[in-house]
Each structure stands twice: as structure tokens, then as C-alpha cells.
C-alpha positions in Angstrom: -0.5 -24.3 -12.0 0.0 -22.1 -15.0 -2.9 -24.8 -16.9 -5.1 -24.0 -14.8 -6.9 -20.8 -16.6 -9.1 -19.4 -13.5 -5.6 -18.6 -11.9 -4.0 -16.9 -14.7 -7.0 -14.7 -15.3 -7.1 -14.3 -11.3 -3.7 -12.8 -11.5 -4.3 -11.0 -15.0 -7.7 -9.6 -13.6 -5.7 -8.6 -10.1 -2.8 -6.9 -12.2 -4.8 -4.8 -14.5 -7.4 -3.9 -11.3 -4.4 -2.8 -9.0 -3.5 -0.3 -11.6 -7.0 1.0 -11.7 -7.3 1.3 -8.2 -3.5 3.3 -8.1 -4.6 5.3 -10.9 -7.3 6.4 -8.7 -5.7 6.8 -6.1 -2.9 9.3 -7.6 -6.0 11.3 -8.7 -8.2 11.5 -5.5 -4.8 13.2 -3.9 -4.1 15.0 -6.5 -7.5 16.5 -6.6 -7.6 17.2 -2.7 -4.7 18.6 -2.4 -6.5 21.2 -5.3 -9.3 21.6 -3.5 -9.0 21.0 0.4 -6.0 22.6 2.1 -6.9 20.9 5.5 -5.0 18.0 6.1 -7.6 17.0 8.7 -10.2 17.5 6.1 -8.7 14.9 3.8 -8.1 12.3 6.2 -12.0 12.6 7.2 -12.8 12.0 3.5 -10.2 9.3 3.0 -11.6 7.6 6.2 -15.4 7.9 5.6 -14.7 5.3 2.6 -13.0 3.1 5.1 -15.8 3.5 7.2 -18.7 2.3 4.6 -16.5 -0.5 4.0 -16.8 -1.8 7.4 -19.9 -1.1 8.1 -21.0 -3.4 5.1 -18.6 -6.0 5.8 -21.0 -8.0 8.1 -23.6 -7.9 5.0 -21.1 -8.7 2.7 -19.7 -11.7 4.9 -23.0 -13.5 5.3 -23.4 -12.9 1.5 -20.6 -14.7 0.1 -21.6 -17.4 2.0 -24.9 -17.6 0.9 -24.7 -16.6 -2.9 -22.9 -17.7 -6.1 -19.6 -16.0 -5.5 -18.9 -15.4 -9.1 -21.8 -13.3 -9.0 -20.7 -11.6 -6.1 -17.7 -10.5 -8.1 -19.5 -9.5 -11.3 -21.8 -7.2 -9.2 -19.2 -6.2 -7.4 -17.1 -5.5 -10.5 -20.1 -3.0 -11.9 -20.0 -1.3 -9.1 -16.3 -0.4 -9.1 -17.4 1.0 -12.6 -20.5 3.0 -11.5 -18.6 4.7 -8.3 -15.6 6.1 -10.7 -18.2 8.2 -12.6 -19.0 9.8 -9.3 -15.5 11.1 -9.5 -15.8 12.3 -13.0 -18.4 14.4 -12.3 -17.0 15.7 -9.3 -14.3 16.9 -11.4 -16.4 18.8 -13.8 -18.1 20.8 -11.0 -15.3 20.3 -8.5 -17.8 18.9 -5.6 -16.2 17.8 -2.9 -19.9 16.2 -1.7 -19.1 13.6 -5.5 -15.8 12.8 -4.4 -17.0 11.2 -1.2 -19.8 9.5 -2.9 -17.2 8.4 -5.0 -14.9 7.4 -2.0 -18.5 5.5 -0.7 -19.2 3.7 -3.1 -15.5 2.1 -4.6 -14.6 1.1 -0.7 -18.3 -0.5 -0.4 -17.4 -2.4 -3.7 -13.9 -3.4 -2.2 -15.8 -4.8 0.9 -17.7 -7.0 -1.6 -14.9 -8.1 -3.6 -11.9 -8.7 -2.3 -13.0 -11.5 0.4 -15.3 -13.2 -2.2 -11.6 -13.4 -4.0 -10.0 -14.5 -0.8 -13.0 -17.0 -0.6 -12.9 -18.2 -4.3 -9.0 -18.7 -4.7 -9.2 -22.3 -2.7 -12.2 -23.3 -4.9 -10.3 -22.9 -8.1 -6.9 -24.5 -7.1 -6.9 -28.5 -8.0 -4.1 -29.1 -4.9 -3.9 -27.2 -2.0 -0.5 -27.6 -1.4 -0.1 -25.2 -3.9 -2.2 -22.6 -2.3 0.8 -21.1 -0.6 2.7 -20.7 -4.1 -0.5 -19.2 -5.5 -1.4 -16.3 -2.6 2.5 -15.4 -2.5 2.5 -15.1 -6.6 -0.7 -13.2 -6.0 0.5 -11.1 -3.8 3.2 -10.6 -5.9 1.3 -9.5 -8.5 -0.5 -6.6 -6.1 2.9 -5.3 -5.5 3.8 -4.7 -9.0 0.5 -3.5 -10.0 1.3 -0.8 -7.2 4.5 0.0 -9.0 2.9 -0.3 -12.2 0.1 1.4 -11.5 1.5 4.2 -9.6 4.8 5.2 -12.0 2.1 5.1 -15.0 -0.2 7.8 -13.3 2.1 9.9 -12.1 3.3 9.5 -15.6 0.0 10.3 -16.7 -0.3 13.4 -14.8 2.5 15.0 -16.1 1.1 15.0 -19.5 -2.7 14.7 -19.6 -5.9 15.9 -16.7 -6.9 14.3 -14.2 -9.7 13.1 -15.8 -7.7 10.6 -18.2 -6.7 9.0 -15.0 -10.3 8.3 -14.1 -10.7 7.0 -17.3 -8.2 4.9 -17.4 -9.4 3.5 -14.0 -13.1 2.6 -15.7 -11.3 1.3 -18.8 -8.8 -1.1 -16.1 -12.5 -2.0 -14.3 -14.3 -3.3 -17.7 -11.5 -5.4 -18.5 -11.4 -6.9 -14.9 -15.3 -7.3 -15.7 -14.9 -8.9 -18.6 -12.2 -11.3 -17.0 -14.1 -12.1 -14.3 -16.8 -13.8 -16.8 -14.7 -16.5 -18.1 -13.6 -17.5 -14.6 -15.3 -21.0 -13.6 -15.9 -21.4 -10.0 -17.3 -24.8 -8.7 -19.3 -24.4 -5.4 -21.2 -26.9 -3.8 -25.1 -27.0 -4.3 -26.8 -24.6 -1.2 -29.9 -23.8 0.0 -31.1 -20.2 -0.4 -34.8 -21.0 1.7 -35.4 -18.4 4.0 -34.7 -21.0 7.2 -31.2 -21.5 5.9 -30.3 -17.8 5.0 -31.3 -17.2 8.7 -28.1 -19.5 9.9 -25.9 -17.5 7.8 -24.9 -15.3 11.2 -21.8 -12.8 10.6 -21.4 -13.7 14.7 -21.1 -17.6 13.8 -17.5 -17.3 12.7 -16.4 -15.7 16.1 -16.9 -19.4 17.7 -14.6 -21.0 14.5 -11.9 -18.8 15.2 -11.5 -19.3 18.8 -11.7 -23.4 18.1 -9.2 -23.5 15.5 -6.1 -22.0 17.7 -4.0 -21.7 14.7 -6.6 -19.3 12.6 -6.6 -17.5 16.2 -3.0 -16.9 16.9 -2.9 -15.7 12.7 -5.4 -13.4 13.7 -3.6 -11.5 16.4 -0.3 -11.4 14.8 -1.3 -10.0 12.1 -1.4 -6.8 14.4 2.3 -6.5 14.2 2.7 -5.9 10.7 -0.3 -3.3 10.5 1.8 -1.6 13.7 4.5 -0.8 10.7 1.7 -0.8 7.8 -0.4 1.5 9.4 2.4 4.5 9.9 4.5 3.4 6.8 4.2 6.8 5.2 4.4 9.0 8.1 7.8 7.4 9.1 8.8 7.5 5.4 8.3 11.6 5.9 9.9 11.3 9.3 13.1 10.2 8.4 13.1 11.6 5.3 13.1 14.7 7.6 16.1 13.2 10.3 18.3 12.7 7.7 18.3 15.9 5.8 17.5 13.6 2.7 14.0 13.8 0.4 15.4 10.8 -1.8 16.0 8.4 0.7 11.9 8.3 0.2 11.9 6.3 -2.7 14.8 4.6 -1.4 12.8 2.8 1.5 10.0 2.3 -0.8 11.9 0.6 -3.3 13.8 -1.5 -0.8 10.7 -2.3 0.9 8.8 -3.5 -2.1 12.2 -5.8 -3.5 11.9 -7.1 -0.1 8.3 -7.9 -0.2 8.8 -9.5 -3.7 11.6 -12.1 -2.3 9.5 -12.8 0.9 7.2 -14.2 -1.2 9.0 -16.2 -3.6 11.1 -18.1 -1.0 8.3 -18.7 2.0 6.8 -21.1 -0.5 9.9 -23.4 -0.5 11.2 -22.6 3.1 7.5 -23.1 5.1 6.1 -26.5 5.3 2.1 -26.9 6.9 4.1 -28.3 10.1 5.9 -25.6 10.5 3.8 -22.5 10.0 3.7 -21.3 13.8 6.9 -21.5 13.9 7.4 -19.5 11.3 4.7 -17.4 12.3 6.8 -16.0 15.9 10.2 -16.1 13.9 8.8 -13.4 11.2 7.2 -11.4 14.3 10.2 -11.4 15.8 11.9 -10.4 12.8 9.5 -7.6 12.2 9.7 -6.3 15.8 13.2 -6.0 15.3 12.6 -4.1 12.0 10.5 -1.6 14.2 13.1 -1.4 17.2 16.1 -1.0 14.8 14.3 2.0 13.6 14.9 3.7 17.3 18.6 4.5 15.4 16.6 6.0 12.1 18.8 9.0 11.8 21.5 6.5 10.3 21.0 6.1 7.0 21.9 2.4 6.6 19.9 1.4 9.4 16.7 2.7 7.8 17.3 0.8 4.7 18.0 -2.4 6.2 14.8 -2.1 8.6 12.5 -1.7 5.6 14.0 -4.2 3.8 14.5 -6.8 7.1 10.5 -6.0 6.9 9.5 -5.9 3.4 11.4 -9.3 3.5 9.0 -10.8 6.4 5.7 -9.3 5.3 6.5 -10.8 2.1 6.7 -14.6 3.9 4.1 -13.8 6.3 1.2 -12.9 4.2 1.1 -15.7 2.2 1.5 -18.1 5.0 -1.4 -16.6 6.8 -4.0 -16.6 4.1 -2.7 -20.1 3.3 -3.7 -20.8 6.8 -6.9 -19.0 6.7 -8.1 -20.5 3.1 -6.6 -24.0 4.1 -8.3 -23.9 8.5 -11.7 -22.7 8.1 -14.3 -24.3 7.0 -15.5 -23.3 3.4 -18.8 -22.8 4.7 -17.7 -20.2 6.8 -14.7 -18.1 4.2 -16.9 -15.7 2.5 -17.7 -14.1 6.5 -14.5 -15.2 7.7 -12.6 -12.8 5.1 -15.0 -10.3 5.5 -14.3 -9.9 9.0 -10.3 -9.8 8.7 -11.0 -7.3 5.9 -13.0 -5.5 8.2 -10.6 -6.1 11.2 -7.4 -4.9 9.0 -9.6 -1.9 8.0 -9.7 -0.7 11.6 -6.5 -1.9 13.0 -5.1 -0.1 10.1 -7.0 3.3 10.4 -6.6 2.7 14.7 -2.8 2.8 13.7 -2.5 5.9 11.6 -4.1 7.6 13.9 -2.0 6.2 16.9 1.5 7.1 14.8 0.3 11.0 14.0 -0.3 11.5 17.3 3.5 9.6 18.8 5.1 10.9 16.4 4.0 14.6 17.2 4.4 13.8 21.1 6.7 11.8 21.5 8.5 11.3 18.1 9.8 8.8 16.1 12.5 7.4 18.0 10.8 6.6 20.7 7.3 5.6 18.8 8.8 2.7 17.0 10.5 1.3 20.3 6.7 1.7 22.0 5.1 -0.1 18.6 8.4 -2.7 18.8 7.5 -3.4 22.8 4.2 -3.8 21.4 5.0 -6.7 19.1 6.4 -9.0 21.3 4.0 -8.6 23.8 1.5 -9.6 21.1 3.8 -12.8 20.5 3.8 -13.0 23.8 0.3 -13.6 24.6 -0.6 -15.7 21.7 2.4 -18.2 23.3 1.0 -18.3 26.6 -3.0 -18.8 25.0 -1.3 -21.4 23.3 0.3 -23.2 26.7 -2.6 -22.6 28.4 -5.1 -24.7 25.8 -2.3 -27.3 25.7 -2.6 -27.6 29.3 -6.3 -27.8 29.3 -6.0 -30.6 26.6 -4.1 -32.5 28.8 -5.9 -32.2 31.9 
């Protein structure tokens, strides 16, 4: 695996991008909570990026599939670079109007990029049994480029402006450019006549997913991690606030991130391709358990181990899944397959958020995680019975 030079400079290229997009990060909420003292306010801004994202993810779906993906990347790539200017000059004349340009533009890029990389990873691996190895080591990778990315900005912030950070985010995007360049991706030979780009339907992967029951029950479960993802910071706050504690913050994060890191270094020797539905409801489980356990928050302990229990099963479980997804759908179909669970993550995600602010100002979050917990295994639930219900129809 290591001699094979498009995944190193996959994972170099991911590594030195996730710390341009945390720099980036650290800076738009530094400069909102500056200049916009609605928190309502931000969350429109943060979601109107989310928002172009989706809306181009059916454009960028059928793209991928019909283009040279490198390509896809590369354009994608000067785009990054082009939308962080927006932000530098909405810090010279402290426009709020710049900042959501800038917000546009960087999520319309992501929607671009980051399922052509989904798409791309099983074309450069020689043997796909080492796919799952490769998406837990990348994902790996993203979490330390998080913690990389986000001690070295607020590092940055101490010392320099704003701006630096923004700088160092273009600076982190030409390299990732540049990268991207000496990557060699071999595609098969496709049309681009105009009868052939009018097959490449966005809606033709909706009939692959419901044939291929395995890419279908991936799908759904994947809704029970983004019912923990999606309030993550909230419930950070919340029991930051039960237990009369403001480190215990960085606490759960750190536990949760160690946690994630192991997940993904031992899935790849515990799952085998046999076994991955099985592992599949066991990490569910797991997780819903993480997110019941919580209902007793107020103990310190318990809080820990919950993160962790879950940083440990995310860690397995996203691998496995994009394992699944690069190794069950046709290639034909990846670059509007990963499109659409980008897209479908985006809103389940932003669906969530939404969802937790509103429990946990009703009906708090005691009770909220035992709702979101209920939630889960329902979810596991009815995937199990979709499942017995097409084996019977097999049989019959």
C-alpha cells in the first residue's frame, strides 16, 4: 500500500486540506462572533453554504460520472482557492454579504470534491481488499488534520489577525492543487456524445440502491450516527453545563477523537466482507447505547465512556460503509452515488441540529438522547425486517 504513490499523496493532500479547511473554520467563527451577535443569524449563514452544496450535488453527481475525475478535482481545487479571497476581502471591509459568498462558494467546491475523492479512491487501489485499510487510514488522517488544524489556528489567533489564518488556508489549498497534479487516475474510455450525457440521470442511482440491499440498509444506518453527529456540540455545552465543569469539554472531545482513531485501526482486522451486516447492527447497537447511557449525563464517568463507547464505533463504522459503498455500486454509477450520500448527510445533519436545539430547550437533554436512542433501534429495526421481507420474497 505505502508503494503505491496516488495513496500517499491522497492522504498527504487530505492532511494538509483538513487543516485549511479548520483554519477556516476557526476564522469564520471568530469573525461572526465580531460582527453578528445573533445566534440565529449565524446559523442562517452557516446553513446557506450547506444549502448551495446540496442544491449542486445532483450537477455534481452526474458530472463525476461523466468527466475525467482528476479534472473534477483540479477545478474543484481552484475553486477552494478563489472562494477564500471572498473572505479576505470581507475582512478588509467587514461585509457580512463577502462572508456568505465566501461560505457559497467553498461548500459548492466541497460538493465537487469530496465525492469525486470518494469516487477516485477505488480506481487507484491495486486490491480491493485493501480498500477497508485505506478509508479507515484515511479517515484517520481527517481526524488528525482536525486536531492539527484546529490547535494550530487557535494558536494562530492568539498571536497573529485573522487574516493570516485565511492565508494560511489559500497557502494549505495550492499545495493540495499542486498534489492533486501528480495523482494518476485510470478510468475507463467514455463517451461524452450528447445521447450518452443524456443517460447520466442523478435519479438513475435511486433504482441501484434499492437492488443492492446491502448499499440500502448502509444507507439508513448511517442515520444513527448523524442522530449523535448532528448535536455533538450542543450536548458537549449541555453537559458541560450539568456538571458544573467547562473542562470536561475538551475531555469528551479528546476521548471521542482517541476513540474514533482506534475504531479505525482495528475494524480493518476484526470485519471480514462476510460479515459487514453483522457488524453493521452490532455498532448501531453499540451506538444507541452510547446515546441512551447519556440519559445518566450528569455523572461524570458516564459521559466519558459514552463518547468514547461512540468515538470507538464511528471509527469501525465509517470505514466499513464506504468500503461497502466503493466496493457494491457499480463504478459507473460512484461519482452520483457519493454525491447523493454527501448530499443526504448534509441534510440529515443540518435536520438534526435543528431537531437537538429545539429537545434540548423543551424537553432537555436527558430525555432527548433517550428519544434519539429509541430512535436508533427502531432504524435497526426496520432495515432487519426490509431485510426478512426480501429474503422471503426470494424464496417465494
Amino acid at each position: 500500500m505505502w508503494k503505491n504513490k496516488n495513496i500517499i499523496l491522497i492522504f498527504i493532500g487530505e492532511f494538509i486540506a483538513g487543516i485549511g479547511l479548520w483554519l477556516g473554520i476557526i476564522g469564520n467563527l471568530e469573525f461572526m462572533q465580531k460582527h453578528i451577535p445573533s445566534d440565529f443569524v449565524k446559523s442562517l449563514i452557516l446553513f446557506s453554504g450547506l444549502l448551495a452544496g446540496v442544491i449542486v450535488s445532483p450537477i455534481a453527481g452526474r458530472w463525476i460520472d461523466t468527466y475525467a475525475k482528476k479534472h473534477i478535482l483540479l477545478y474543484a481545487g481552484i475553486g477552494r482557492i478563489c472562494s477564500v479571497f471572498f473572505m479576505l476581502f470581507a475582512l478588509k471591509y467587514e461585509s457580512i454579504f463577502l462572508m456568505v459568498c465566501f461560505m457559497v462558494s467553498i461548500q459548492v467546491a466541497a460538493a465537487f470534491y469530496f465525492p469525486t475523492l470518494q469516487a477516485t479512491i477505488p480506481l487507484v487501489v491495486r486490491d480491493e481488499k485493501q480498500l477497508m485499510t485505506i478509508n479507515g487510514m484515511h479517515m484517520n488522517i481527517s481526524a488528525l488534520s482536525r486536531i492539527s488544524g484546529t490547535a494550530f489556528g487557535g494558536a494562530l489567533l492568539m498571536i497573529t489577525s485573522l487574516q493570516t489564518l485565511y492565508i494560511g488556508a489559500i497557502v494549505a489549498y495550492i499545495l493540495l492543487f499542486l498534489l492533486t497534479f501528480f495523482i494518476d487516475i485510470k478510468e475507463e474510455r467514455r463517451e461524452t456524445k450528447h445521447n450518452t450525457k443524456e443517460k447520466q440521470r442523478f435519479t438513475d442511482i435511486f433504482p441501484i440502491i434499492r437492488q443492492l440491499p446491502i448499499v440500502y440498509i448502509a444507507v439508513v444506518l448511517t442515520i444513527v450516527p448523524q442522530l449523535f453527529i448532528g448535536g455533538f456540540n450542543l450536548m458537549v455545552i449541555n453537559i458541560s453545563e450539568l456538571q458544573h465543569d467547562s473542562s470536561i469539554k475538551g475531555w469528551l472531545y479528546t476521548i471521542e477523537g482517541i476513540g474514533f482513531l482506534f475504531g479505525a485501526f482495528f475494524i480493518k482486522y476484526a470485519a471480514r466482507e462476510q460479515t459487514y451486516v453483522k457488524w453493521m447492527y452490532a455498532l448501531t447497537c453499540f451506538i444507541a447505547f452510547a446515546q441512551l447511557s447519556l440519559h445518566f449525563a450528569h455523572i461524570k464517568w458516564v459521559s466519558l465512556v459514552s463518547f468514547g463507547l461512540f468515538g470507538i464505533c464511528v471509527g469501525c463504522f465509517f470505514p466499513m460503509i464506504a468500503t461497502i459503498f466503493q466496493t457494491n455500486v457499480p463504478k459507473l454509477y460512484h461519482g452520483r452515488f457519493f454525491s447523493f450520500k454527501n448530499m443526504f448527510d448534509r441534510v440529515t445533519f443540518q435536520t438534526v441540529l435543528l431537531a437537538s436545539g429545539f429537545l434540548l430547550d423543551t424537553i432537555g437533554l436527558e430525555n432527548m438522547v433517550v428519544l434519539f436512542g429509541f430512535l436508533s433501534l427502531l432504524l435497526m429495526m426496520y432495515t432487519m425486517f426490509r431485510k426478512k421481507e426480501e429474503l422471503k420474497s426470494e424464496g417465494a
